[in-house]
Biopython code that builds the backbone (N, CA, C, O; Angstrom):
import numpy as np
from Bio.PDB.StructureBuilder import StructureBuilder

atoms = [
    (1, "UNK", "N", (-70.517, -78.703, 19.053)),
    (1, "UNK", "CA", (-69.974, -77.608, 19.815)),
    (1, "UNK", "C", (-70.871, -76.380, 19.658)),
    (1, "UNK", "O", (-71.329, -76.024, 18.573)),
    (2, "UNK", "N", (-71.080, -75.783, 20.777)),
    (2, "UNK", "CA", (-72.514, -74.697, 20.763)),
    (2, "UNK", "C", (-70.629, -73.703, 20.596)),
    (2, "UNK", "O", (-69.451, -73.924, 20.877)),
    (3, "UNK", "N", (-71.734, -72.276, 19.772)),
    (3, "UNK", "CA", (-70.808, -71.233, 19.738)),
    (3, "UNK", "C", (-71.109, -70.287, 20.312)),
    (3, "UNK", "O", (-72.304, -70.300, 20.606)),
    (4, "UNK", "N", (-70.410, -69.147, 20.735)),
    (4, "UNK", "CA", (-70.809, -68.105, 21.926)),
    (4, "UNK", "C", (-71.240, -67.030, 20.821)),
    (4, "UNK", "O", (-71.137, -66.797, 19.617)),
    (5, "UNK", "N", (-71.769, -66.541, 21.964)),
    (5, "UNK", "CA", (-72.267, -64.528, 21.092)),
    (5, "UNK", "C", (-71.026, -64.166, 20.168)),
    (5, "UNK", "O", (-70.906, -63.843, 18.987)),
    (6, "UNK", "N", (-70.323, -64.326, 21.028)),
    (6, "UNK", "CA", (-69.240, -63.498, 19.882)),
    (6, "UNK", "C", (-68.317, -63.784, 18.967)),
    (6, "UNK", "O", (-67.437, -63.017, 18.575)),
    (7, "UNK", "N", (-68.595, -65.391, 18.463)),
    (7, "UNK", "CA", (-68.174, -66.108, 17.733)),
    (7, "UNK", "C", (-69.393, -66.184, 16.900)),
    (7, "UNK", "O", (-69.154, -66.657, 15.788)),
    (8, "UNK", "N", (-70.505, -65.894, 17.082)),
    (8, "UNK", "CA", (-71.934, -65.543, 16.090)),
    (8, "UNK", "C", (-71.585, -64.529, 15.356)),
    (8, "UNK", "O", (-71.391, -64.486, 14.141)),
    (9, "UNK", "N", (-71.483, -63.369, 16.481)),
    (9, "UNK", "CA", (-71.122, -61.591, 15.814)),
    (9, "UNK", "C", (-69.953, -61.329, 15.035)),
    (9, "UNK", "O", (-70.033, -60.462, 14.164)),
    (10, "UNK", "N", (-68.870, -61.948, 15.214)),
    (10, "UNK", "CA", (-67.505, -62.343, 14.253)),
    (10, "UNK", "C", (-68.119, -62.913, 13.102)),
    (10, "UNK", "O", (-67.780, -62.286, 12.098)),
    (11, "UNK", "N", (-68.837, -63.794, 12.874)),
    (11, "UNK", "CA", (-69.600, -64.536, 12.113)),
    (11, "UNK", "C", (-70.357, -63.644, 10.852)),
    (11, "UNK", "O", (-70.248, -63.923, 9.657)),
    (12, "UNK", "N", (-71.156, -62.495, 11.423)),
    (12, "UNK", "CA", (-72.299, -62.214, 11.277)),
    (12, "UNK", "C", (-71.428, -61.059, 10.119)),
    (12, "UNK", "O", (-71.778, -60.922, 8.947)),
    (13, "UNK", "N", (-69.933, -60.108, 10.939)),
    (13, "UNK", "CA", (-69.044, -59.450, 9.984)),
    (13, "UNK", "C", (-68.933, -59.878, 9.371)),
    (13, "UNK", "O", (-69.162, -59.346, 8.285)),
    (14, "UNK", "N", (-68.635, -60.782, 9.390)),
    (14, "UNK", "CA", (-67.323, -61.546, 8.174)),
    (14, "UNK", "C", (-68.711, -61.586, 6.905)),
    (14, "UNK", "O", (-68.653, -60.882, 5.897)),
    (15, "UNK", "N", (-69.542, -62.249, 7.109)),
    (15, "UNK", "CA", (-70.815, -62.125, 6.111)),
    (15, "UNK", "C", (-70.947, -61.256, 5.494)),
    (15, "UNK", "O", (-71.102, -61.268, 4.273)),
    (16, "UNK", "N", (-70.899, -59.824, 6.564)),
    (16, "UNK", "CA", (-71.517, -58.518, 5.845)),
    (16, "UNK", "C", (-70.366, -57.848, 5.322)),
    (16, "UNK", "O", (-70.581, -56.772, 4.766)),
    (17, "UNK", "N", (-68.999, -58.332, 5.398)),
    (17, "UNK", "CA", (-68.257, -57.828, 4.659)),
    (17, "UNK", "C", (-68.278, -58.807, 3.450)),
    (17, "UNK", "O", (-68.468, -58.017, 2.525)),
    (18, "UNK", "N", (-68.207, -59.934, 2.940)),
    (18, "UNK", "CA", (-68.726, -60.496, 2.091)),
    (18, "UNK", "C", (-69.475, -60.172, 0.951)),
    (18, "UNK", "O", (-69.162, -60.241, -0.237)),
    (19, "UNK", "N", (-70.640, -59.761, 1.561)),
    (19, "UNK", "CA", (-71.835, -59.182, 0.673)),
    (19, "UNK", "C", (-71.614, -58.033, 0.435)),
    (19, "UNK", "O", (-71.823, -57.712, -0.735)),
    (20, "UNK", "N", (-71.154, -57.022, 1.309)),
    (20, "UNK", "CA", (-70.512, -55.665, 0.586)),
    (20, "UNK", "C", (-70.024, -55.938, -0.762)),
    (20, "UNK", "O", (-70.440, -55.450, -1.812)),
    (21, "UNK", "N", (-68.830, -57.012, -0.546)),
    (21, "UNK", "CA", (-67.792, -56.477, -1.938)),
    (21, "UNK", "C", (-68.016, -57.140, -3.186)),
    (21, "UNK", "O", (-67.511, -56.908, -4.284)),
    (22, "UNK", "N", (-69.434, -58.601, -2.607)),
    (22, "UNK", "CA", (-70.158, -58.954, -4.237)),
    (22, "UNK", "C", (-70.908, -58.324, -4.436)),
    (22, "UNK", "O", (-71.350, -58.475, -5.575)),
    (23, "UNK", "N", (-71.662, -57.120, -3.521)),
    (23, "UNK", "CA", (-72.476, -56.559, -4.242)),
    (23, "UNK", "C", (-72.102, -55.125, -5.041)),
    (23, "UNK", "O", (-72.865, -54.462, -5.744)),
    (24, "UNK", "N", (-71.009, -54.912, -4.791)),
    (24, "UNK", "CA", (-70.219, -53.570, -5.233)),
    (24, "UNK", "C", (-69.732, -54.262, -6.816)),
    (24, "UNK", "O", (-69.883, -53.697, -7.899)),
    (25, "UNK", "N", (-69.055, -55.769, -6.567)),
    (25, "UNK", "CA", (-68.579, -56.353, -7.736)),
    (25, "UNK", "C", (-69.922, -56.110, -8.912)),
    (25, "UNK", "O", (-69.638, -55.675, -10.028)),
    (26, "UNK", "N", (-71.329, -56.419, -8.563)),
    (26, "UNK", "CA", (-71.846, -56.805, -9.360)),
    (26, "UNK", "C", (-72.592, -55.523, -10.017)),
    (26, "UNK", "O", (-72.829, -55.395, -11.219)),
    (27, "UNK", "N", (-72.968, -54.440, -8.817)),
    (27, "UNK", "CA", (-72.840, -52.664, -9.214)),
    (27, "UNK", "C", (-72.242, -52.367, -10.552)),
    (27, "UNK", "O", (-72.540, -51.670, -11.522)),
    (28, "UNK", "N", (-71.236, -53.212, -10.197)),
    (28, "UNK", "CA", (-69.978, -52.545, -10.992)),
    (28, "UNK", "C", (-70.468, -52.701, -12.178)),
    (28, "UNK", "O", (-71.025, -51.755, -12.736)),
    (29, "UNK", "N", (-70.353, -53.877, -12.748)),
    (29, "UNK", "CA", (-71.325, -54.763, -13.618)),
    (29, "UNK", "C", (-72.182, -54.050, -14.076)),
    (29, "UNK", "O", (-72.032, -53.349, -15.077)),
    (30, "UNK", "N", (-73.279, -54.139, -13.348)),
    (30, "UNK", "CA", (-74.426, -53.376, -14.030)),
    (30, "UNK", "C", (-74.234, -52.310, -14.598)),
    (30, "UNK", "O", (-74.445, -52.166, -15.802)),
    (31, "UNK", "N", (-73.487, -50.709, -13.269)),
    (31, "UNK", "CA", (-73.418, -49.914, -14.174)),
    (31, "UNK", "C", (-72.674, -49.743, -15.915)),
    (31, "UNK", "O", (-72.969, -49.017, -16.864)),
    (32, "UNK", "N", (-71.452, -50.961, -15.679)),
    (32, "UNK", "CA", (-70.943, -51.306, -17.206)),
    (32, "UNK", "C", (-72.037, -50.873, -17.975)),
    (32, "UNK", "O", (-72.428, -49.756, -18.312)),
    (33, "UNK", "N", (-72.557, -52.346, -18.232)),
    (33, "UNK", "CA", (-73.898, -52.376, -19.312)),
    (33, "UNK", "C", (-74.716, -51.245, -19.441)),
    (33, "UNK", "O", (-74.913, -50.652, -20.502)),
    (34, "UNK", "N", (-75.093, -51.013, -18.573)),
    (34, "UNK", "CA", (-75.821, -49.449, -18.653)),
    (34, "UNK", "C", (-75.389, -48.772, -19.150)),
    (34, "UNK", "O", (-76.099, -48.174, -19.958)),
    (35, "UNK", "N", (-74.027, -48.398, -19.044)),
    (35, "UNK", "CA", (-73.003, -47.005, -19.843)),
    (35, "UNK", "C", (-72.900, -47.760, -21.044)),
    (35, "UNK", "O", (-73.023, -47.008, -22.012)),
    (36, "UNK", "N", (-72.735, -48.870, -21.346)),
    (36, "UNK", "CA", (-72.812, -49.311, -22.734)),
    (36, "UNK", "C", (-73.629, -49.353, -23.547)),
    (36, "UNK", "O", (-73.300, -49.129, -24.712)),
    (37, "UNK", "N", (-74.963, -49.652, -23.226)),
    (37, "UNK", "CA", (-76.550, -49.394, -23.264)),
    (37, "UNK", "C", (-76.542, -48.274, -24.035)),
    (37, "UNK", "O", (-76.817, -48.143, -25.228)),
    (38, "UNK", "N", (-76.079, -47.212, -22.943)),
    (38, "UNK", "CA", (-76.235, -45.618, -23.443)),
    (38, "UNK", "C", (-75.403, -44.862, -24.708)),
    (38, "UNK", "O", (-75.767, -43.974, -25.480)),
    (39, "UNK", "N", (-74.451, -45.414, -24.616)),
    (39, "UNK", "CA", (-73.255, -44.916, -25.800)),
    (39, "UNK", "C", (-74.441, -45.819, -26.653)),
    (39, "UNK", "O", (-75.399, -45.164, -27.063)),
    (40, "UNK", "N", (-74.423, -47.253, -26.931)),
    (40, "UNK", "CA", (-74.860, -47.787, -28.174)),
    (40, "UNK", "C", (-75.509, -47.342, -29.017)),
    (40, "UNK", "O", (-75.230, -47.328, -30.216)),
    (41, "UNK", "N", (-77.300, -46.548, -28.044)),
    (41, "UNK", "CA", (-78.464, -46.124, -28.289)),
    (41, "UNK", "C", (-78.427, -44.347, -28.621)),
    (41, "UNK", "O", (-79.048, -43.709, -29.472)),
    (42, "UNK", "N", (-77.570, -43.947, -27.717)),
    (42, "UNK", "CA", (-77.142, -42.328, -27.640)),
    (42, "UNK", "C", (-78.383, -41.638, -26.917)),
    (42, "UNK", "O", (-78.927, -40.557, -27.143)),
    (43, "UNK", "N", (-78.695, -42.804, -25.799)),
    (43, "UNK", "CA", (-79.727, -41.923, -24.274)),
    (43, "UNK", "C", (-78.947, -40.771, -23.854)),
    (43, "UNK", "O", (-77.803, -40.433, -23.547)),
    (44, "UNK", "N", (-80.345, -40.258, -24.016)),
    (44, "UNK", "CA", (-79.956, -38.945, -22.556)),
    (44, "UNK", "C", (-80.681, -39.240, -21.449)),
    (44, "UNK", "O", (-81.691, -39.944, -21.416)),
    (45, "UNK", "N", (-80.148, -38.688, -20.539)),
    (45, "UNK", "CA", (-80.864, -38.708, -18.673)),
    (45, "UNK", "C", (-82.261, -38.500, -19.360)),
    (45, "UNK", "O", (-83.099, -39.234, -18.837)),
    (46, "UNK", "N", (-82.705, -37.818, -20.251)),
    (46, "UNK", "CA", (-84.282, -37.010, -20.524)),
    (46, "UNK", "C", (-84.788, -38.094, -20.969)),
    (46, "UNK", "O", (-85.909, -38.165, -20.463)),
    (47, "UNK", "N", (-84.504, -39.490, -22.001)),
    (47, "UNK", "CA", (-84.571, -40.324, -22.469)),
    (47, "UNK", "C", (-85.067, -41.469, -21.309)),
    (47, "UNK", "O", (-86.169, -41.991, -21.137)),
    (48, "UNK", "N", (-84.051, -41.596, -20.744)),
    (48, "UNK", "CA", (-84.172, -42.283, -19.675)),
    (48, "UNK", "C", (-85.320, -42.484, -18.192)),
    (48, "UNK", "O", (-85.612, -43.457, -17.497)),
    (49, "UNK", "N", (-85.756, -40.953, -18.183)),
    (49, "UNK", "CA", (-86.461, -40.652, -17.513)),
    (49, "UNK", "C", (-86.003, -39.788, -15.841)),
    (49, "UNK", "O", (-86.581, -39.905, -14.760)),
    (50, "UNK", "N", (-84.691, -38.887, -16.215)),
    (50, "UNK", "CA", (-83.032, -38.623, -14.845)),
    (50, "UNK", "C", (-83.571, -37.416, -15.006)),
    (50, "UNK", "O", (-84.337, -37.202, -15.946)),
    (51, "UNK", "N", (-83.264, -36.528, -14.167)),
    (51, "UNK", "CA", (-83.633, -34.988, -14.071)),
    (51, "UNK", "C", (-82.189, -34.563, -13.704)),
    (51, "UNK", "O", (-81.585, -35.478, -13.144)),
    (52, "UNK", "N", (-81.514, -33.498, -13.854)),
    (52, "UNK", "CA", (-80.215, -33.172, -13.181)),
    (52, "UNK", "C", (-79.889, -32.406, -12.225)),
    (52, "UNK", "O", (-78.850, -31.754, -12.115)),
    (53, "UNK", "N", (-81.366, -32.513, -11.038)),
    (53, "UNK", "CA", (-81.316, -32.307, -10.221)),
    (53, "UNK", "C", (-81.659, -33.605, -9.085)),
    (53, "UNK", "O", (-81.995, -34.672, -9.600)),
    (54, "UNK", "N", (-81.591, -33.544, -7.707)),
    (54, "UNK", "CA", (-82.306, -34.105, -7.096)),
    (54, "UNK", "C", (-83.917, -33.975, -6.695)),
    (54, "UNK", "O", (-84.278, -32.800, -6.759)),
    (55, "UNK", "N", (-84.795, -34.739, -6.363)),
    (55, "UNK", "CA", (-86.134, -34.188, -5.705)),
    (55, "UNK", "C", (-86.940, -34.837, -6.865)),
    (55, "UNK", "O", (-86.408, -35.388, -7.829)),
    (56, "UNK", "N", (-88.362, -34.708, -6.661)),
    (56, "UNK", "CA", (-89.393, -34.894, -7.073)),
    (56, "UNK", "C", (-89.687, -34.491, -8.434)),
    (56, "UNK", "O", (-89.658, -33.269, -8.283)),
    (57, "UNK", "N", (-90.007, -34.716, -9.920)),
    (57, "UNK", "CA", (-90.218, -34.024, -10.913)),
    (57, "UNK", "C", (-91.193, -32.966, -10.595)),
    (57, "UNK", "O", (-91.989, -32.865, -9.662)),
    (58, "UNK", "N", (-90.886, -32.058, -11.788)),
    (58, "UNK", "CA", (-92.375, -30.596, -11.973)),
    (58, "UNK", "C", (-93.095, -31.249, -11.849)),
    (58, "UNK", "O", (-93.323, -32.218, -12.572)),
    (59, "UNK", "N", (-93.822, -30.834, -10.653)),
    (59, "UNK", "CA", (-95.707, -30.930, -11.175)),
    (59, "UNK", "C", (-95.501, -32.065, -9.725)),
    (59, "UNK", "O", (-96.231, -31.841, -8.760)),
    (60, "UNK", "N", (-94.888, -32.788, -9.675)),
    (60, "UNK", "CA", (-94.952, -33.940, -8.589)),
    (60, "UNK", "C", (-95.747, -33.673, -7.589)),
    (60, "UNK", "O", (-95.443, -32.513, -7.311)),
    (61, "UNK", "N", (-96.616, -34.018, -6.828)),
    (61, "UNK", "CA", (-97.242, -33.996, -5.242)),
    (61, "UNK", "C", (-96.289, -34.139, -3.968)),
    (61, "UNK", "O", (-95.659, -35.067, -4.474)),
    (62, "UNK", "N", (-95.804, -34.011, -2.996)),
    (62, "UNK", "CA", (-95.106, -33.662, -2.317)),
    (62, "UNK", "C", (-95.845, -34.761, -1.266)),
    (62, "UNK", "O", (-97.055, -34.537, -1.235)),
    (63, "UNK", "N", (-95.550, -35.600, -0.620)),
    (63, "UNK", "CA", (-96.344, -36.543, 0.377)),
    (63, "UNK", "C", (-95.854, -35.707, 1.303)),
    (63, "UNK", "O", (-94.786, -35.116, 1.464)),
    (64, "UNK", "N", (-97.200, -35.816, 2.061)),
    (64, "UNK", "CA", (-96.844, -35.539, 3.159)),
    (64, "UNK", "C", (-96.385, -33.653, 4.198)),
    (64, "UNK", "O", (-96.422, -33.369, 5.395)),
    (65, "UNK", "N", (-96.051, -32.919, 3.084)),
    (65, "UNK", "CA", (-95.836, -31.654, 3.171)),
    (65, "UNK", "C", (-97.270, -30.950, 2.983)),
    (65, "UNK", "O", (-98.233, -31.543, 2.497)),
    (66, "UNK", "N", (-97.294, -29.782, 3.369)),
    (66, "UNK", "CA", (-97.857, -28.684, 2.937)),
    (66, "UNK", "C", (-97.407, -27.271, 2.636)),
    (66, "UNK", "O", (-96.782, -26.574, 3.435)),
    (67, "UNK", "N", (-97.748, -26.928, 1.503)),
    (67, "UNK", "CA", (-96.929, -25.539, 1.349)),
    (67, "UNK", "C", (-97.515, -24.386, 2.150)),
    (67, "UNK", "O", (-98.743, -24.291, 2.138)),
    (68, "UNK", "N", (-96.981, -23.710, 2.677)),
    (68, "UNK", "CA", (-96.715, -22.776, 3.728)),
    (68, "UNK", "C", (-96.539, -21.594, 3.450)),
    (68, "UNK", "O", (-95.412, -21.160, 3.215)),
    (69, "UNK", "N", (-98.001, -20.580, 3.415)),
    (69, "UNK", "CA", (-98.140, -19.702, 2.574)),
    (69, "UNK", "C", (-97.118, -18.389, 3.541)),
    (69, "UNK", "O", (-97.350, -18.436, 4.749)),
    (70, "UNK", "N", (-96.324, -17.559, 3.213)),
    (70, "UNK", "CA", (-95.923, -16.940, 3.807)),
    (70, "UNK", "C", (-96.687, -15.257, 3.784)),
    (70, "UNK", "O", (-97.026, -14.705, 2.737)),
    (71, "UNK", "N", (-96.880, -14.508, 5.476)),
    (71, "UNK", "CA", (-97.752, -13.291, 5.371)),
    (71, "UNK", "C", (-97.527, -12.369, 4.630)),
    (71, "UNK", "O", (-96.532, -11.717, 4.946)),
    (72, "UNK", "N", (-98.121, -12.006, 3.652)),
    (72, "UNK", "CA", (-97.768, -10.667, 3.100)),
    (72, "UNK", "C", (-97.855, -9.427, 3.488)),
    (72, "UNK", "O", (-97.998, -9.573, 4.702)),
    (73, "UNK", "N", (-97.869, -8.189, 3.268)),
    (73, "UNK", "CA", (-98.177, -7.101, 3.766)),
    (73, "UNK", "C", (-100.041, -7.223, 3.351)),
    (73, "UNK", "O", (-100.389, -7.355, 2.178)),
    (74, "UNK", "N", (-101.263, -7.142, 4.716)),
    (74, "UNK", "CA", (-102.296, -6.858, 4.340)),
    (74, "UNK", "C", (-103.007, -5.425, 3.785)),
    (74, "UNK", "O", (-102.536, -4.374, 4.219)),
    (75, "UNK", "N", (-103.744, -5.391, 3.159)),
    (75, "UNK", "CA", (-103.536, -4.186, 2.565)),
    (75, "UNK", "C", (-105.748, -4.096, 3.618)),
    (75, "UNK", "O", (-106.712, -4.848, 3.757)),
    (76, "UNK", "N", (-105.251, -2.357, 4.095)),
    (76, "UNK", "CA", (-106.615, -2.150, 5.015)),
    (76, "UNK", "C", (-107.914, -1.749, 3.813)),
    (76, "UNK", "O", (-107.826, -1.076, 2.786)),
    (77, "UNK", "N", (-109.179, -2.503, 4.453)),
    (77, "UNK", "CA", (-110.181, -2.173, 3.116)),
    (77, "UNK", "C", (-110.910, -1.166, 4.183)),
    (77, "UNK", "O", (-111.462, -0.117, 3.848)),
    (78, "UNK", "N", (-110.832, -1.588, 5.324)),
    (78, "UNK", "CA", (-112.283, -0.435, 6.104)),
    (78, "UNK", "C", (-111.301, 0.626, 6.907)),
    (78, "UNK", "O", (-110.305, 0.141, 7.443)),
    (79, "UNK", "N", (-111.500, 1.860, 7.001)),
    (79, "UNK", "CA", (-111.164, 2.343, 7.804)),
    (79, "UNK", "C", (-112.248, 3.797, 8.378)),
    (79, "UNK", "O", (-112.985, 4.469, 7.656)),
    (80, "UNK", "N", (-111.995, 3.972, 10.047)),
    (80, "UNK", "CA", (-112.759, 5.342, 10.092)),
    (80, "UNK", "C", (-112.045, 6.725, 10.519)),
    (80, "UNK", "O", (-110.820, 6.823, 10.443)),
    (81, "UNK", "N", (-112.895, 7.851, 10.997)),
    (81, "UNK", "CA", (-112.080, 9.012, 11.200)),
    (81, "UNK", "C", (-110.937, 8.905, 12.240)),
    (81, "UNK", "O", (-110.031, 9.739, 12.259)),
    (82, "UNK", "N", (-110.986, 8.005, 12.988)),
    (82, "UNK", "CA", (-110.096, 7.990, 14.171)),
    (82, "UNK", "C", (-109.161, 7.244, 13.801)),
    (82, "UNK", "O", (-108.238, 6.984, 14.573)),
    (83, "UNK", "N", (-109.221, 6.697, 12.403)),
    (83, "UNK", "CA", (-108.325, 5.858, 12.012)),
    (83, "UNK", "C", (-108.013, 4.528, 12.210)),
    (83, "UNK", "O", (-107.036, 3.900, 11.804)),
    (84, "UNK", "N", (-109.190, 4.078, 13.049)),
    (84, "UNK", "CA", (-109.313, 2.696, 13.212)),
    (84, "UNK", "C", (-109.179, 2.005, 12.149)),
    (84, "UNK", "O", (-109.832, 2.518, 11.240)),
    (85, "UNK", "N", (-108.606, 1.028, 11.817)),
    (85, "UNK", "CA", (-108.721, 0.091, 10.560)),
    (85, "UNK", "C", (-108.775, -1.454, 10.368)),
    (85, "UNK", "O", (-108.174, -2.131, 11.203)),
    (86, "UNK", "N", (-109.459, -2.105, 9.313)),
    (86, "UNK", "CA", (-109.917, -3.809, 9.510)),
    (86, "UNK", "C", (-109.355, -3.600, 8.163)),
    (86, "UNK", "O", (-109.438, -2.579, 7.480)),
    (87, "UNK", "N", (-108.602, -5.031, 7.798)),
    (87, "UNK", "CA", (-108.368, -5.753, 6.638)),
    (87, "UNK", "C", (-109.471, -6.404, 6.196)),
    (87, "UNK", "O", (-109.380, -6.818, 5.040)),
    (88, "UNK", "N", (-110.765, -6.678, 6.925)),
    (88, "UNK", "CA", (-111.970, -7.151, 6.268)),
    (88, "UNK", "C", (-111.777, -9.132, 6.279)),
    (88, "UNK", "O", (-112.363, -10.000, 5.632)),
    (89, "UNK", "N", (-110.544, -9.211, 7.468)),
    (89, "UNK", "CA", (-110.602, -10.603, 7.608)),
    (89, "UNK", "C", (-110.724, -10.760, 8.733)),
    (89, "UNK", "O", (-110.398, -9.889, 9.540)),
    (90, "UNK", "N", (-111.454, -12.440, 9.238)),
    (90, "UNK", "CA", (-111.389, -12.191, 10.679)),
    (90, "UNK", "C", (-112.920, -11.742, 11.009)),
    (90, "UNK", "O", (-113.747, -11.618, 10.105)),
    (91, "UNK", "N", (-113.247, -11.494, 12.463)),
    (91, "UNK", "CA", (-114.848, -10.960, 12.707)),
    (91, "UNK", "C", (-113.880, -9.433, 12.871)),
    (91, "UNK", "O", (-112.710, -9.167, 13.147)),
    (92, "UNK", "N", (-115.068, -8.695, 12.540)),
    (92, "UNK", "CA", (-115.330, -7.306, 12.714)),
    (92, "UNK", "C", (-114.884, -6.958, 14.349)),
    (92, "UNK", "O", (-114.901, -7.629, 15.381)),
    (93, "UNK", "N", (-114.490, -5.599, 14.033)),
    (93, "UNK", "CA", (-113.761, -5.246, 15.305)),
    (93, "UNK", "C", (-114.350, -4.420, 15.870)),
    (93, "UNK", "O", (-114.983, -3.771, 15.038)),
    (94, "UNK", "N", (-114.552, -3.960, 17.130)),
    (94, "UNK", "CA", (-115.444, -3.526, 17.979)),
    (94, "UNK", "C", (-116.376, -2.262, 17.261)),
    (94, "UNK", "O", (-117.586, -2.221, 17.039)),
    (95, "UNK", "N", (-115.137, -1.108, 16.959)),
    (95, "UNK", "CA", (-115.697, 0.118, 16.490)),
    (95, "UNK", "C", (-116.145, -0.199, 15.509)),
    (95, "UNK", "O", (-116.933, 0.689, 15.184)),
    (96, "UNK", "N", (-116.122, -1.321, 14.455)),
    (96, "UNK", "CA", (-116.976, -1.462, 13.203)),
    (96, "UNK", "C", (-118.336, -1.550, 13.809)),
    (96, "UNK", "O", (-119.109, -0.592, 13.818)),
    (97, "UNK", "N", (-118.610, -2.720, 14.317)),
    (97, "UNK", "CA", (-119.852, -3.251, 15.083)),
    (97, "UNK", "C", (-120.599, -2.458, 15.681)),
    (97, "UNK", "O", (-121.787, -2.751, 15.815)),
    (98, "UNK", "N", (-119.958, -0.960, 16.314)),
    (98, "UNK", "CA", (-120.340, -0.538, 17.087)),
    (98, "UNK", "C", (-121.212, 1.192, 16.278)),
    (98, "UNK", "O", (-122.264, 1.776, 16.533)),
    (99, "UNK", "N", (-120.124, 1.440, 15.315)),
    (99, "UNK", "CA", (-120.370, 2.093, 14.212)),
    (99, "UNK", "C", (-121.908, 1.566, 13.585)),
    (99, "UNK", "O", (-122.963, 2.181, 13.737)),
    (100, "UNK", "N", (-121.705, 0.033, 12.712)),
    (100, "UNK", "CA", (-122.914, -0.457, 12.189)),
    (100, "UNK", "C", (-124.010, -0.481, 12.974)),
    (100, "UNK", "O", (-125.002, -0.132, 12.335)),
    (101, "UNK", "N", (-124.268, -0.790, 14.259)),
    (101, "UNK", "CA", (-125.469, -0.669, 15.129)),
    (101, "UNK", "C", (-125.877, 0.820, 15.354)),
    (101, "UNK", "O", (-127.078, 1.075, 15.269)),
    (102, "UNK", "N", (-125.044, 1.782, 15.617)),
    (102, "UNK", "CA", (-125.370, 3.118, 15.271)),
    (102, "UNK", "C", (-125.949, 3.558, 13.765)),
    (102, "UNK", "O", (-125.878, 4.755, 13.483)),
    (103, "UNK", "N", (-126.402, 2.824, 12.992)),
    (103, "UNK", "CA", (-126.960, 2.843, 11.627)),
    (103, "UNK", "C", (-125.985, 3.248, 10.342)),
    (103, "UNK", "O", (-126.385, 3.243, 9.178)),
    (104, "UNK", "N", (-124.775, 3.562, 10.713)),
    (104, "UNK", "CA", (-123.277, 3.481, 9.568)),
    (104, "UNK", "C", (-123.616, 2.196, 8.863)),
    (104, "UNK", "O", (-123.980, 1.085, 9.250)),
    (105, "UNK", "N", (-123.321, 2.846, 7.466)),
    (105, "UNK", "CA", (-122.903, 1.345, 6.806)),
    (105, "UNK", "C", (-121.547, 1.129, 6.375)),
    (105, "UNK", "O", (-120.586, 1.893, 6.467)),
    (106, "UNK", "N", (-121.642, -0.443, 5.717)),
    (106, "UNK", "CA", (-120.261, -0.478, 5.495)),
    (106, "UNK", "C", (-119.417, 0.014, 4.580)),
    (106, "UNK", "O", (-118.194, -0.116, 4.603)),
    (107, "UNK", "N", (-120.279, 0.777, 3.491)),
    (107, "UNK", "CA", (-119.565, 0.806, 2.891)),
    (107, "UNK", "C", (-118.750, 2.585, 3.047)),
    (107, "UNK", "O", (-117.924, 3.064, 2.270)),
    (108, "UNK", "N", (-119.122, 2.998, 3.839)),
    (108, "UNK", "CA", (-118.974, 4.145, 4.390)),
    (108, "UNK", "C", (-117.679, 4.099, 5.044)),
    (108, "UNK", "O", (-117.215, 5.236, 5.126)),
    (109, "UNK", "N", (-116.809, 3.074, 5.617)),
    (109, "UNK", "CA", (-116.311, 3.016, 6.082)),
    (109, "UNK", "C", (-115.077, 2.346, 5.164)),
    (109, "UNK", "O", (-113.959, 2.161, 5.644)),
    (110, "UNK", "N", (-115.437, 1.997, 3.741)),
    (110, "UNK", "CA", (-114.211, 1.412, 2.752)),
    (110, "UNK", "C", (-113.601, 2.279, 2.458)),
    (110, "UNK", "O", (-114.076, 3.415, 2.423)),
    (111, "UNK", "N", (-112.118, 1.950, 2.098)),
    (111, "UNK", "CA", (-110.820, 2.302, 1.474)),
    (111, "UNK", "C", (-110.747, 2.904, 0.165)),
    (111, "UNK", "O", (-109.653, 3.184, -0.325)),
]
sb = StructureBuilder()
sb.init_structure("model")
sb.init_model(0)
sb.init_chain("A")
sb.init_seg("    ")
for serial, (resi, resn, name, xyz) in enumerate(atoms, 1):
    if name == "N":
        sb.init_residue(resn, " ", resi, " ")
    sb.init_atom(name, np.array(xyz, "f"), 0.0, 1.0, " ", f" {name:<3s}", serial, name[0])
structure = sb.get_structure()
């Protein structure tokens, strides 16, 4: 007798409820021994190697992320009489350039 789809998929529950509740039975189990383990020996999480937080230990590498420097306030190194001003990052800004080809130097123009 061939069986239909949905005498497969009835099938397929009944399984995965199955395996749910031996594998919860045997959880169970394990964690026992483990808590028994621990009283016997007198582990701590630190022992063990548990942090009591979630996430990555100190120091860990982060896959995949990059840390994400956030802008600070730039602080101006050049400035001139008109008050033009460069943070000294970046290319030079017109009136610098334009200043330096007029024979100004730069440092004439620092903070």
């Amino acid at each position: 007798m061939t069986k239909t789809y949905a005498q497969v998929m009835k099938q397929i529950d009944s399984l995965a409820r199955e395996a749910d509740k031996l594998k919860r039975k045997e959880v169970d189990g394990v964690v026992a021994r483990i808590k028994e383990a621990i009283a016997a020996y007198g582990l701590s999480a630190a022992d063990l190697g548990l942090r009591g937080t979630r996430g990555p230990k100190p120091g860990a590498k982060r896959a995949g992320k990059k840390k994400i420097k956030k802008a600070g306030k730039s602080v101006v190194r050049f400035r001139d009489e008109l008050g033009n001003s460069w943070i000294g990052r970046g290319p030079r800004p017109q009136w610098l350039r334009d200043a330096l080809a007029a024979g100004k130097s730069i440092s004439d123009f620092a903070v």
